[in-house]
N, C-alpha and C positions, 0 to 999 in steps of 0.2 A: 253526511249530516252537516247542516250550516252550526259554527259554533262561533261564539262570540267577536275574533277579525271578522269573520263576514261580516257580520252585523256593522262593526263599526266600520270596514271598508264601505258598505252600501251607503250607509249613513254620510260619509268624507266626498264621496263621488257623487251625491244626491243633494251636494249644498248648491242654494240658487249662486253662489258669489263667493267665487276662492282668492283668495290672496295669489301673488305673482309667486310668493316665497310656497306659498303651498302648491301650486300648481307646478312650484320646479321640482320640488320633493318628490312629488307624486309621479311626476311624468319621469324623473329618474327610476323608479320600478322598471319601466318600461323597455330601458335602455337596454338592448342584446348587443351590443358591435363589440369589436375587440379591444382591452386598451392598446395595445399596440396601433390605433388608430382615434384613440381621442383626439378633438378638436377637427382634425379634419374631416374624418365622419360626419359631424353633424354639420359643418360649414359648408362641404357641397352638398349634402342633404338641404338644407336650407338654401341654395342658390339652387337649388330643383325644383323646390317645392313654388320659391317665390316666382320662378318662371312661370309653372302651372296655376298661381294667380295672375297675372298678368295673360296668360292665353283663354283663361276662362271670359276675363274684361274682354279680348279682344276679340269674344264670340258675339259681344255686345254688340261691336259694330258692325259685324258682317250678320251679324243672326236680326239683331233689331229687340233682341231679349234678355234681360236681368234675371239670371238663377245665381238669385242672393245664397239660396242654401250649399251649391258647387263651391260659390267661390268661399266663404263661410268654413269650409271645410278645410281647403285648400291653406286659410290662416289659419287655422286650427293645428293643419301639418306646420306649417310655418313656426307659429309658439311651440310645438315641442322641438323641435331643432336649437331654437333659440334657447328654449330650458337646458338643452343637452350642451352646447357650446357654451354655456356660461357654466353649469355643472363644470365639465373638463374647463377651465380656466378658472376653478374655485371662486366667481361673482355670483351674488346674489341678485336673482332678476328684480325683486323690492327694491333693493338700496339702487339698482341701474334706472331702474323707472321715475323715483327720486328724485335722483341728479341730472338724471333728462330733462324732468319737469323744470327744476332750479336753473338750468342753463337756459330752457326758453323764456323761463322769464325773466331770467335778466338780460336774454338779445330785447325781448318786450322792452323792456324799462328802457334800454338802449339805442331803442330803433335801430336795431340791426338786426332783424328776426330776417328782412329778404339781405342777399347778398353772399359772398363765397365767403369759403375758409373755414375752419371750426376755431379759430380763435378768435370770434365778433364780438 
């Protein structure tokens, strides 16, 4: 019988536009692995995944075809790794999102958005 978590689960998963903080919440349900393997679980899981976005692009060039939905999917594996890797290293993917934003614009204001190093 559906009782009331459903409902509200259906409802949390059926929103057009989640927050990062909510989407890391959520996607930690998800998490099965051991802790005796936080962080690195989800790190090469996330150097797997980003591979299989990059080989779906490079079906583009040998295929001559864009299946935006493959690769779409592919970041989708992507962001839960990323949820999971900041989970086990207690960051908040909002507050990370944030401060990424903050540091581009101040390489912007800088003029040092091209160029190496992370301290431009």
């Amino acid at each position: 019988m559906i009782n009331q978590t459903d409902i509200d689960a259906f409802e949390f998963y059926n929103k057009a536009d989640l927050t990062l903080t909510e989407y890391q919440n959520a996607a930690a349900t998800t998490a099965i692995y051991p802790a005796s393997v936080q962080i690195l679980y989800p790190t090469l899981g996330l150097a797997g995944e980003a591979g299989e976005v990059a080989n779906k692009v490079k079906k583009i060039v040998r295929d001559g075809k864009l299946d935006k939905e493959a690769i779409g999917s592919e970041l989708g594996d992507c962001l839960w790794y990323i949820a999971a890797v900041c989970r086990d290293l207690g960051l908040n993917m909002g507050e990370i999102a944030s401060d990424n934003l903050a540091k581009l614009a101040k390489r912007r204001e800088n003029n040092t958005l091209k160029g190496n190093g992370d301290n431009r």
